[in-house]
PDB file with SEQRES, HELIX, SHEET and CRYST1 records, atoms N, CA, C and O in Angstrom:
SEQRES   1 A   74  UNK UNK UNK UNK UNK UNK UNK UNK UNK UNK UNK UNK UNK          
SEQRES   2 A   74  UNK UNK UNK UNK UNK UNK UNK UNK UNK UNK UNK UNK UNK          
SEQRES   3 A   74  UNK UNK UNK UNK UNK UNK UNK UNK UNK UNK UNK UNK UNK          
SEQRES   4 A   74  UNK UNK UNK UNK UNK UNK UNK UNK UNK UNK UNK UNK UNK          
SEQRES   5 A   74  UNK UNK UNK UNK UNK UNK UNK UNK UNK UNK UNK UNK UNK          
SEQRES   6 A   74  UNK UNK UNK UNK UNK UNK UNK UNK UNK                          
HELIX    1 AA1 UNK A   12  UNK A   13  1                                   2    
HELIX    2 AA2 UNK A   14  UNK A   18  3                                   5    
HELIX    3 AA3 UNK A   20  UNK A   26  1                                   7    
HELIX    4 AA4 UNK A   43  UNK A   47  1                                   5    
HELIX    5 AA5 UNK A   57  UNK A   73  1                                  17    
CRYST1    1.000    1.000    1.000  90.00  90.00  90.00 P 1           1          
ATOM      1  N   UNK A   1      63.065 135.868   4.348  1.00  0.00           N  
ATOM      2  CA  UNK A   1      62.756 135.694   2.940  1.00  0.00           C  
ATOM      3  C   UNK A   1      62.666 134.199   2.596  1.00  0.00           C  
ATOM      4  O   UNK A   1      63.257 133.338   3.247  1.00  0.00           O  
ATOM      5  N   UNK A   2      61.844 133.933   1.470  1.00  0.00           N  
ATOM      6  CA  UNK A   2      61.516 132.525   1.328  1.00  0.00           C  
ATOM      7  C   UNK A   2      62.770 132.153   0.637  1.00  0.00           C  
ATOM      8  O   UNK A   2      62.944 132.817  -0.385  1.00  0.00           O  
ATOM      9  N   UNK A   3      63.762 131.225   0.914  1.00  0.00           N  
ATOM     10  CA  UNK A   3      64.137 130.443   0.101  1.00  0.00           C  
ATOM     11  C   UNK A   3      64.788 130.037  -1.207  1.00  0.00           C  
ATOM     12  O   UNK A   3      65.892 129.877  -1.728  1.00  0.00           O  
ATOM     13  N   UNK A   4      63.513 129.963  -1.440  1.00  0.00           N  
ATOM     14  CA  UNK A   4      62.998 128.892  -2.930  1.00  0.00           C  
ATOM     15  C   UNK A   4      62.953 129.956  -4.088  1.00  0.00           C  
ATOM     16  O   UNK A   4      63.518 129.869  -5.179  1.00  0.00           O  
ATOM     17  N   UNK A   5      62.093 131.067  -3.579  1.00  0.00           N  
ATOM     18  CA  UNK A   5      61.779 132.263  -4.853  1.00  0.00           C  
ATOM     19  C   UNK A   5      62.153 133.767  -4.325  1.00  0.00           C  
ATOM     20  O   UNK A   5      61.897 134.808  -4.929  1.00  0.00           O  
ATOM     21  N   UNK A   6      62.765 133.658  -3.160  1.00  0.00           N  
ATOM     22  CA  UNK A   6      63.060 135.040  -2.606  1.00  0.00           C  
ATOM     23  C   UNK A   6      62.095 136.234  -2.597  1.00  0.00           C  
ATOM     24  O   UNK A   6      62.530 137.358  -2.845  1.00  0.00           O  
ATOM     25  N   UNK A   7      60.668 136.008  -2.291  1.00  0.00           N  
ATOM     26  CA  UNK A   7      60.336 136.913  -2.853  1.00  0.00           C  
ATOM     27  C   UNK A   7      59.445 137.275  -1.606  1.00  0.00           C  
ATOM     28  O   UNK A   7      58.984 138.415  -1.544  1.00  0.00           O  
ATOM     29  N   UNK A   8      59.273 136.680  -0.955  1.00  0.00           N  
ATOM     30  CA  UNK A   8      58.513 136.635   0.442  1.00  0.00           C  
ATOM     31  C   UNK A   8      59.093 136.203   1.738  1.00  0.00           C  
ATOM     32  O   UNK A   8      60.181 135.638   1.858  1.00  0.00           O  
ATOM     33  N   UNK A   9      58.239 136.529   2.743  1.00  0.00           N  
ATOM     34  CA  UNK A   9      58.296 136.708   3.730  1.00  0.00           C  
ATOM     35  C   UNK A   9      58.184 134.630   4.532  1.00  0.00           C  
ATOM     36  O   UNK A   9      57.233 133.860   4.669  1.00  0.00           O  
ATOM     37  N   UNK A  10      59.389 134.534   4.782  1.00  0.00           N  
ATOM     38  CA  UNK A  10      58.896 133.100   4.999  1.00  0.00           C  
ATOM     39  C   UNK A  10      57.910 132.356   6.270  1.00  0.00           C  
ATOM     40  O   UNK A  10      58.349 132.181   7.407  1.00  0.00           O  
ATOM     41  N   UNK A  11      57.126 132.138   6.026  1.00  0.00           N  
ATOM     42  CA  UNK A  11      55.689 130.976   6.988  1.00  0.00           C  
ATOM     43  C   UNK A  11      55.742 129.539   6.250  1.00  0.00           C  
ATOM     44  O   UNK A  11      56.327 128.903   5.374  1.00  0.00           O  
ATOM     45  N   UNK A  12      54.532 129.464   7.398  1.00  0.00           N  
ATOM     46  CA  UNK A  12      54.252 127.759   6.812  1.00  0.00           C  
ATOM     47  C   UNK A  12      53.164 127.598   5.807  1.00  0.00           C  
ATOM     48  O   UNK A  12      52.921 126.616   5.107  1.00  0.00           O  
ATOM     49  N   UNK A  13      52.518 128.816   5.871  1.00  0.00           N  
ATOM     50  CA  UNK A  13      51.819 128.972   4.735  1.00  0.00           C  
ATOM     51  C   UNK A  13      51.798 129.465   3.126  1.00  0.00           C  
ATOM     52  O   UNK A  13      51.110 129.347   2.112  1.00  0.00           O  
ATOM     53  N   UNK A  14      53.070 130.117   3.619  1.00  0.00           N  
ATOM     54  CA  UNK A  14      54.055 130.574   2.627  1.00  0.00           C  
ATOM     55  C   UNK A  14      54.648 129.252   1.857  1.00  0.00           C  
ATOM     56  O   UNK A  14      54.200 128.953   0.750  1.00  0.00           O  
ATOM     57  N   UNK A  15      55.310 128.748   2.265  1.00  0.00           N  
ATOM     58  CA  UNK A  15      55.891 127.159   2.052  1.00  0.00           C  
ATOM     59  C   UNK A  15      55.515 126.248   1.143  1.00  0.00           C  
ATOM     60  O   UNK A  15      56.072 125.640   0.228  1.00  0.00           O  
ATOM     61  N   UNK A  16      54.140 126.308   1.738  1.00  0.00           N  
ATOM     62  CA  UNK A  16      53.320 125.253   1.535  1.00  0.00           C  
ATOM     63  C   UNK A  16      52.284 125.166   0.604  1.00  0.00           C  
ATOM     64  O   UNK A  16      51.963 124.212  -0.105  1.00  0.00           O  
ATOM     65  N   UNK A  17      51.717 126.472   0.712  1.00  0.00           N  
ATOM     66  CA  UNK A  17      50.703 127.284  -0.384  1.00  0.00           C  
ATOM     67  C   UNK A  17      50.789 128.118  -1.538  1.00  0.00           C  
ATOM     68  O   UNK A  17      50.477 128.031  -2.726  1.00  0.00           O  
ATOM     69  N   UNK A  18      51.440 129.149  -0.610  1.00  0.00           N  
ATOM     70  CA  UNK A  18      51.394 130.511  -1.414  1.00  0.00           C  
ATOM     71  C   UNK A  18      52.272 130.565  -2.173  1.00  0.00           C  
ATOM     72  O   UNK A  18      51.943 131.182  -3.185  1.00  0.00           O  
ATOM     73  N   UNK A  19      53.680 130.059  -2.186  1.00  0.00           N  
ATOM     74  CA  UNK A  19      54.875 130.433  -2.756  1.00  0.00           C  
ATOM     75  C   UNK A  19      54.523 129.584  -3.980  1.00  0.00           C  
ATOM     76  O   UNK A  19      53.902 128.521  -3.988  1.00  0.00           O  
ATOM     77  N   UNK A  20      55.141 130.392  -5.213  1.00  0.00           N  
ATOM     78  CA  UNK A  20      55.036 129.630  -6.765  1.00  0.00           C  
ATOM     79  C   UNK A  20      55.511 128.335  -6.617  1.00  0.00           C  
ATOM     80  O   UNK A  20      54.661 127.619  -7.146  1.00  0.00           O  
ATOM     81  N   UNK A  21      56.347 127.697  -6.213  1.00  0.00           N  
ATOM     82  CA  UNK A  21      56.560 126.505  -6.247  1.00  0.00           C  
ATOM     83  C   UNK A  21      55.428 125.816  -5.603  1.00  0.00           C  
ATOM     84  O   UNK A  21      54.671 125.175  -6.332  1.00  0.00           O  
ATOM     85  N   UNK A  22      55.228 125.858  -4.437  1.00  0.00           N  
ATOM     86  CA  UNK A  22      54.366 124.732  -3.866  1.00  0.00           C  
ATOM     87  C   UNK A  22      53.077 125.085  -4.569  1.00  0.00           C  
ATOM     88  O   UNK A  22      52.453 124.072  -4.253  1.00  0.00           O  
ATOM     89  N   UNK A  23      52.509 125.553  -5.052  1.00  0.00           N  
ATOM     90  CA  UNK A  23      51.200 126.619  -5.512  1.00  0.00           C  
ATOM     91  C   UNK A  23      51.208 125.713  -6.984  1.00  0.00           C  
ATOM     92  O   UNK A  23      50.176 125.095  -7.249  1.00  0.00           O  
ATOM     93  N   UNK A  24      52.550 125.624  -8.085  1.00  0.00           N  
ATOM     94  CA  UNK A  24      52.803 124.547  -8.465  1.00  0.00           C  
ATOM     95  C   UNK A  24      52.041 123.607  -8.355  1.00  0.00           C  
ATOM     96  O   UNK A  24      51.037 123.528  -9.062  1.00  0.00           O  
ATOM     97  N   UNK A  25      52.368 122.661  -7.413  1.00  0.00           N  
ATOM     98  CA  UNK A  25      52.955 121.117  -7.011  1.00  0.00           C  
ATOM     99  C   UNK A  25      51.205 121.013  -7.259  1.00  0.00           C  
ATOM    100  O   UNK A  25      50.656 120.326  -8.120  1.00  0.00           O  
ATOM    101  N   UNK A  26      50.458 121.994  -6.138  1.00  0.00           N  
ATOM    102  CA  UNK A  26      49.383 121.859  -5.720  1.00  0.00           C  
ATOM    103  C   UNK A  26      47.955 121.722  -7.017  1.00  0.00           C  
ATOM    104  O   UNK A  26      46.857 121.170  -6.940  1.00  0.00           O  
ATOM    105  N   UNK A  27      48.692 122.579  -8.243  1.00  0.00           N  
ATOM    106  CA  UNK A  27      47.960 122.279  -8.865  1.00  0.00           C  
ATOM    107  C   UNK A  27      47.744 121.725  -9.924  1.00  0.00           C  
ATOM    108  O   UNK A  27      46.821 121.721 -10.738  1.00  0.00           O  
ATOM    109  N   UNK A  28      49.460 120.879  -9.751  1.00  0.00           N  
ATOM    110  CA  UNK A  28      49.134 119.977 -10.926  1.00  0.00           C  
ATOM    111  C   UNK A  28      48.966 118.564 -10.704  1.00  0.00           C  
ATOM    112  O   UNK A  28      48.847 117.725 -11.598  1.00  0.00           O  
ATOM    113  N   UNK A  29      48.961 118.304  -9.224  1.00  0.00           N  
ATOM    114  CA  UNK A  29      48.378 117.307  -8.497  1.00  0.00           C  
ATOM    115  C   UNK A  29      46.948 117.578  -8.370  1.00  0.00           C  
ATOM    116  O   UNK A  29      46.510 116.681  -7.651  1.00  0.00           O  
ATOM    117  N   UNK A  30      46.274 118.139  -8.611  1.00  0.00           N  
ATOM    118  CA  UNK A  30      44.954 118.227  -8.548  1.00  0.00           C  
ATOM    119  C   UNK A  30      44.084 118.595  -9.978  1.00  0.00           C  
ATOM    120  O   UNK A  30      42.873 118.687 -10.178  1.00  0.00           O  
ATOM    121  N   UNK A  31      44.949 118.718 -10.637  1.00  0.00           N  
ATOM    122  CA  UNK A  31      44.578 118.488 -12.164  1.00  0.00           C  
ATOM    123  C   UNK A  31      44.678 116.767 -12.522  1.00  0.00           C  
ATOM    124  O   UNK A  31      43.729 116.160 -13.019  1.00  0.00           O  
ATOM    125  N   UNK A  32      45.830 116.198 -12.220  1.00  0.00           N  
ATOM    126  CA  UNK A  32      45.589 114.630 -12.466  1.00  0.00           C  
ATOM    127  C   UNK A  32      44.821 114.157 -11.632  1.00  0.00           C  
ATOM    128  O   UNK A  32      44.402 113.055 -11.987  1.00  0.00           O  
ATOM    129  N   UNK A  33      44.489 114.457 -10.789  1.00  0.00           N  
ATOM    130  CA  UNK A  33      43.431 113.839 -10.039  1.00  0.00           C  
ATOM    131  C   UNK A  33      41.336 114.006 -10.908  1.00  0.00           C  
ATOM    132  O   UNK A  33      40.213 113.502 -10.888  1.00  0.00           O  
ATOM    133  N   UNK A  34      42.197 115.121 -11.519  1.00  0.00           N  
ATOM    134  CA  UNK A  34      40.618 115.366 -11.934  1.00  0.00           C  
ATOM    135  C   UNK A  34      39.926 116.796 -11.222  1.00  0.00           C  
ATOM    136  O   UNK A  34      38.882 117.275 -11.662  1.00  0.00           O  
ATOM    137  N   UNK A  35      40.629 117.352 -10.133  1.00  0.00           N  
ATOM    138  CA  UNK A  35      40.108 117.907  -9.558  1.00  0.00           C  
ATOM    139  C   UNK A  35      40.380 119.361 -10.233  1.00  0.00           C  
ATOM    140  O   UNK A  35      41.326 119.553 -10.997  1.00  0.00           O  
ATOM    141  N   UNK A  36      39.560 120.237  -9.912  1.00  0.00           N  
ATOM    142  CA  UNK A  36      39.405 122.015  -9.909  1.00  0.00           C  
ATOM    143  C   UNK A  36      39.922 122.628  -8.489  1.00  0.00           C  
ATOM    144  O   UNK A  36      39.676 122.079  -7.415  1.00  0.00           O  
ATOM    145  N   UNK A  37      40.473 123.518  -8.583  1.00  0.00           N  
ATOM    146  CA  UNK A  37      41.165 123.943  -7.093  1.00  0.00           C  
ATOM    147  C   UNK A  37      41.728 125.229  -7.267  1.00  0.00           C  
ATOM    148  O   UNK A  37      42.647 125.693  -7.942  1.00  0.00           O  
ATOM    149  N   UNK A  38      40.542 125.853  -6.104  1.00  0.00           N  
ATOM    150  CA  UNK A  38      40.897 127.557  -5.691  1.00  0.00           C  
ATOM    151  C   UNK A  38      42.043 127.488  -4.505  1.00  0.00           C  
ATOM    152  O   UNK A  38      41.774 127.002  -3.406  1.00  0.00           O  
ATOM    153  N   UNK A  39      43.276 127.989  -4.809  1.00  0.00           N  
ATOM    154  CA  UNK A  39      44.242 127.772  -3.212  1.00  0.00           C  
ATOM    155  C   UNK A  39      43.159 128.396  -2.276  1.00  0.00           C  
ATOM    156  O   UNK A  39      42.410 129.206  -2.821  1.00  0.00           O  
ATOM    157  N   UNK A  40      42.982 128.165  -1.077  1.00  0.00           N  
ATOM    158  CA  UNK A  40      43.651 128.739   0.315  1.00  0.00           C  
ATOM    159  C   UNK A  40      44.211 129.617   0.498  1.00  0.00           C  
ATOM    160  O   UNK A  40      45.089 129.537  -0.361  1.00  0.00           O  
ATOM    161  N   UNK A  41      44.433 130.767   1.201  1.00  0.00           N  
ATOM    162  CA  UNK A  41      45.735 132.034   1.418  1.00  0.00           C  
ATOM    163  C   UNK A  41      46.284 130.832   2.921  1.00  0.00           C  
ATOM    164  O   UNK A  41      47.065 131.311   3.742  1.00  0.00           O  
ATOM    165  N   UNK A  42      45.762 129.262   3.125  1.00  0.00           N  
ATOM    166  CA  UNK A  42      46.148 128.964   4.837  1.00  0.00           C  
ATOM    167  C   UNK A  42      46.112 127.348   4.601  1.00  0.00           C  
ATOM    168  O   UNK A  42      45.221 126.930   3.861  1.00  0.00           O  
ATOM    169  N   UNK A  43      46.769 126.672   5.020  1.00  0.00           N  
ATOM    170  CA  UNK A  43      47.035 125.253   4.824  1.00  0.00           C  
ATOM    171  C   UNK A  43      46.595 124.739   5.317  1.00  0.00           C  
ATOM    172  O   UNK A  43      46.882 123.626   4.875  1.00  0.00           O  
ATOM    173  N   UNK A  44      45.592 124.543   6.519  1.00  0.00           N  
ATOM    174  CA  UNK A  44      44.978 124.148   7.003  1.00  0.00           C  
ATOM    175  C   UNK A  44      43.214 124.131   6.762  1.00  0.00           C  
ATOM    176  O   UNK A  44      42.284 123.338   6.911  1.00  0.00           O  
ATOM    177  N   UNK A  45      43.418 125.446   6.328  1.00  0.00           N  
ATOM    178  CA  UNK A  45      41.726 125.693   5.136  1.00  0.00           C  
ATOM    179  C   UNK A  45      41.957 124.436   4.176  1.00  0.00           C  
ATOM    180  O   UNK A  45      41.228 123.445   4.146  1.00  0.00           O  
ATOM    181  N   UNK A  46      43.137 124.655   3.367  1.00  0.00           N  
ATOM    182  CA  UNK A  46      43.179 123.997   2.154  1.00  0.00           C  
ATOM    183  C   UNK A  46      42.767 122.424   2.521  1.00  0.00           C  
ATOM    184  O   UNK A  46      41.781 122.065   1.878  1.00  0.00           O  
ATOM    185  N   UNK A  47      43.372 121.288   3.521  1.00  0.00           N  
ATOM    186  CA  UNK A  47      43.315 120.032   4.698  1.00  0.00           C  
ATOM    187  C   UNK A  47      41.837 120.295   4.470  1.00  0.00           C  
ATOM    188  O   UNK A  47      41.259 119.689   3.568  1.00  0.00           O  
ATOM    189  N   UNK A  48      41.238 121.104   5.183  1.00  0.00           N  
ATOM    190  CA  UNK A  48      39.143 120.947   5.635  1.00  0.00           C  
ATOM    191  C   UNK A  48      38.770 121.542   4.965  1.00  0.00           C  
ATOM    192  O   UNK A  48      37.933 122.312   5.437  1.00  0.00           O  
ATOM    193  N   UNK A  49      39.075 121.712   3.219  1.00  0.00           N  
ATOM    194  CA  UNK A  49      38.118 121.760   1.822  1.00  0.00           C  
ATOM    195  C   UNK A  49      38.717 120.489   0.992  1.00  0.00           C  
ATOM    196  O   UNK A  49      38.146 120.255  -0.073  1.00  0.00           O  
ATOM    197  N   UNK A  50      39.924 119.548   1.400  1.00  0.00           N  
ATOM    198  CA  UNK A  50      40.087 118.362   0.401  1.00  0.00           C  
ATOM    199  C   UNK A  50      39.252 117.492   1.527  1.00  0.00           C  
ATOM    200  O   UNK A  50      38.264 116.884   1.114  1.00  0.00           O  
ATOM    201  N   UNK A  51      39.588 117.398   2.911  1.00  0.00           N  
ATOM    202  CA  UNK A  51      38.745 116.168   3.353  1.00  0.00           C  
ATOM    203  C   UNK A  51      37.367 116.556   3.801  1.00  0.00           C  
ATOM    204  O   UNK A  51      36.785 115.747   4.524  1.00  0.00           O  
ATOM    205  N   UNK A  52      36.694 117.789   3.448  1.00  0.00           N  
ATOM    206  CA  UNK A  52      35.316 117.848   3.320  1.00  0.00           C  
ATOM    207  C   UNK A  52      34.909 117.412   2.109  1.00  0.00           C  
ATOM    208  O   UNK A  52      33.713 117.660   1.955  1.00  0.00           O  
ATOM    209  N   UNK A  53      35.509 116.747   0.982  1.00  0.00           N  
ATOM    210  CA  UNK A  53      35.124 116.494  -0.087  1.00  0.00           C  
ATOM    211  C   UNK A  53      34.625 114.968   0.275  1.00  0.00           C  
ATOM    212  O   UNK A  53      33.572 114.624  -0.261  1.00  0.00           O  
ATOM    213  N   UNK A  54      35.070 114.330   0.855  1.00  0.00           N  
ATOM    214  CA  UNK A  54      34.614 112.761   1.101  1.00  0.00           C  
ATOM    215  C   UNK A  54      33.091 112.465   2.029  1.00  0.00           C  
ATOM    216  O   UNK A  54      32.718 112.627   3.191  1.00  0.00           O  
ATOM    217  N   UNK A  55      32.734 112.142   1.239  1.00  0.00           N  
ATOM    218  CA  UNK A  55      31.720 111.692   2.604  1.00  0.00           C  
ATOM    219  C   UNK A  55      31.096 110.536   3.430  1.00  0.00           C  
ATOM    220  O   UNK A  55      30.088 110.385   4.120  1.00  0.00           O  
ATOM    221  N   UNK A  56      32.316 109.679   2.984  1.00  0.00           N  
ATOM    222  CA  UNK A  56      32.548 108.546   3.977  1.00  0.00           C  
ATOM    223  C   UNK A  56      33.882 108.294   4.583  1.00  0.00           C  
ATOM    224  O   UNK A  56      34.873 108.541   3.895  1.00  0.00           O  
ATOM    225  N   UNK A  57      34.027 107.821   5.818  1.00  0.00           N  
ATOM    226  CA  UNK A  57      34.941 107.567   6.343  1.00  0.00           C  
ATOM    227  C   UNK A  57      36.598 107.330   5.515  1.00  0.00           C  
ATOM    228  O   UNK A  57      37.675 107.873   5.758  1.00  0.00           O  
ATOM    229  N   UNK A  58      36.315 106.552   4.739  1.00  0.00           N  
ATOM    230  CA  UNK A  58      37.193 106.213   3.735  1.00  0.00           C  
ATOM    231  C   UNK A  58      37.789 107.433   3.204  1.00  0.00           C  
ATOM    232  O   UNK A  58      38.808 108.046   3.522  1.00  0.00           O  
ATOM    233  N   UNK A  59      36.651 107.687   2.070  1.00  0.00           N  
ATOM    234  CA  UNK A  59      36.872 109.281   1.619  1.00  0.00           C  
ATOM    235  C   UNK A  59      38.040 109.953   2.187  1.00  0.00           C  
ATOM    236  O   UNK A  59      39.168 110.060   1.707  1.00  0.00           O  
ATOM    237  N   UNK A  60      37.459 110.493   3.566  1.00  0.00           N  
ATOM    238  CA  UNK A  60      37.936 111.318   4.107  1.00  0.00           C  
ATOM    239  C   UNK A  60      39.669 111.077   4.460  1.00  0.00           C  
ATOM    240  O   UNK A  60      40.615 111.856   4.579  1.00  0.00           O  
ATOM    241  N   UNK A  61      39.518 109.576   4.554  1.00  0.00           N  
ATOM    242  CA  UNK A  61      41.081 109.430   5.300  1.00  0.00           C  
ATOM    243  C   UNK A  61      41.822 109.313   3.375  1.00  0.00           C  
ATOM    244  O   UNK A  61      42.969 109.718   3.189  1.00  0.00           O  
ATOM    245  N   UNK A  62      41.359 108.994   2.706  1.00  0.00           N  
ATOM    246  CA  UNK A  62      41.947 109.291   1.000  1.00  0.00           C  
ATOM    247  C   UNK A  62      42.504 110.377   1.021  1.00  0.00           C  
ATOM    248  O   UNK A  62      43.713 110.601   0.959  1.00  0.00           O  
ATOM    249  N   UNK A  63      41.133 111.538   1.161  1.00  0.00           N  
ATOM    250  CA  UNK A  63      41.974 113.187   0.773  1.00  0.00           C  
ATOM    251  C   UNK A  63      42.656 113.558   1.752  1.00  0.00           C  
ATOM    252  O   UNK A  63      43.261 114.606   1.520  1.00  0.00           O  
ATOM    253  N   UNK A  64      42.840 113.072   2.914  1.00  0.00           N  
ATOM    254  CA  UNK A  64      44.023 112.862   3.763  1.00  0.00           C  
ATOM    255  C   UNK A  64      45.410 112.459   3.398  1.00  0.00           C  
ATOM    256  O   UNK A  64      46.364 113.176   3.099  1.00  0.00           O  
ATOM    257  N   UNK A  65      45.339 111.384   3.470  1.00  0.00           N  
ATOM    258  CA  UNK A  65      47.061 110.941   2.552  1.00  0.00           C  
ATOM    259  C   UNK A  65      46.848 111.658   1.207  1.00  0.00           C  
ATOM    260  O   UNK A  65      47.844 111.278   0.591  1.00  0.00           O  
ATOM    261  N   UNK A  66      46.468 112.104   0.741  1.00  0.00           N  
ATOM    262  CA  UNK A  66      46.794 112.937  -0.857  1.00  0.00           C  
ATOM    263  C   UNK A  66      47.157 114.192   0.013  1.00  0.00           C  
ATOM    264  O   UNK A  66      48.281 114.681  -0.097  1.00  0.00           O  
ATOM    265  N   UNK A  67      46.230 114.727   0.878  1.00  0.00           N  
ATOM    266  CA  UNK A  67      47.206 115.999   1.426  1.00  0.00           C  
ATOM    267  C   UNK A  67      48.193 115.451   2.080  1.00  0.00           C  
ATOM    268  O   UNK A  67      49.250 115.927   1.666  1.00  0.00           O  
ATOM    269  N   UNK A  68      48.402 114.452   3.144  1.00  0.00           N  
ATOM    270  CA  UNK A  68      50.242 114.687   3.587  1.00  0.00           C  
ATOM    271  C   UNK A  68      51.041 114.090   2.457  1.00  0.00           C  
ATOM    272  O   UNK A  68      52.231 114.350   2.280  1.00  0.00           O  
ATOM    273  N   UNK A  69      50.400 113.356   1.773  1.00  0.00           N  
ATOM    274  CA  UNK A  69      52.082 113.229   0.929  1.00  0.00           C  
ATOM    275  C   UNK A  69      52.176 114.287  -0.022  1.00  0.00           C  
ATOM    276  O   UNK A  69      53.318 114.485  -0.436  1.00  0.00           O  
ATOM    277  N   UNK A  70      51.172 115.105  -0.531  1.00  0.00           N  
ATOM    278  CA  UNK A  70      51.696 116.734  -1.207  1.00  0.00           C  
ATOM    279  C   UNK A  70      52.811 117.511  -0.165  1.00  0.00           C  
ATOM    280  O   UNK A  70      53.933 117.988  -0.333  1.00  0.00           O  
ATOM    281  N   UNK A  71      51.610 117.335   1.353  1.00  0.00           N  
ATOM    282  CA  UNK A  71      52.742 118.349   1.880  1.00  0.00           C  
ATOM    283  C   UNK A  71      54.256 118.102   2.211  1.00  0.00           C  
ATOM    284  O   UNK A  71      55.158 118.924   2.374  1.00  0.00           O  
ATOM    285  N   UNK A  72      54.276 116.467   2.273  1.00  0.00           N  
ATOM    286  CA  UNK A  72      55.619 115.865   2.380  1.00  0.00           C  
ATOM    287  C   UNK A  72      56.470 116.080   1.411  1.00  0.00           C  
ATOM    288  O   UNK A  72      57.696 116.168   1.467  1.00  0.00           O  
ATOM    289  N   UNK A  73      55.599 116.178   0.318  1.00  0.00           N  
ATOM    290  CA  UNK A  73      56.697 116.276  -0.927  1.00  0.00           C  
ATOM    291  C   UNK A  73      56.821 117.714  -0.901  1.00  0.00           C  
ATOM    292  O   UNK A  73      57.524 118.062  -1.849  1.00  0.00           O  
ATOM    293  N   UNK A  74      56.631 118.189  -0.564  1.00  0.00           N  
ATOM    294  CA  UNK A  74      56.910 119.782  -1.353  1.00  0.00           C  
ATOM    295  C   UNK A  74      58.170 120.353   0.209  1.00  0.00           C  
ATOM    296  O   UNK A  74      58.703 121.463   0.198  1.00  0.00           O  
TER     297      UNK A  74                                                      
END                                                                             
């Protein structure tokens, strides 16, 4: 069981995504950013739809550190 909200089955996708808290974090960091955001049911989908958003090198390594320090923080 998760944890945090007891209400599930605990993964890393669970954790990170799915569970109300991180699901949270996720979208109110992406509201100050400006951004619109359908979760993922998988955390790694979620990683290669923020850094497919860049389309330069730069870009890409940006929506990078915005995803690990979400996932760090949460």
């Amino acid at each position: 069981m998760c944890s945090i909200v007891e209400e599930s089955v605990e993964s890393v996708d669970h954790l990170f995504v799915i569970c109300r808290v991180a699901s949270d974090v996720w979208y109110h960091i992406c509201r100050w950013l400006g951004w619109e955001l359908v979760l993922p049911r998988n955390l790694l989908v979620l990683l290669h739809g923020l850094v497919s958003l860049g389309s330069k090198r730069m870009d890409i390594l940006r929506f990078t550190i915005v995803w690990l320090a979400i996932v760090w923080s949460i």
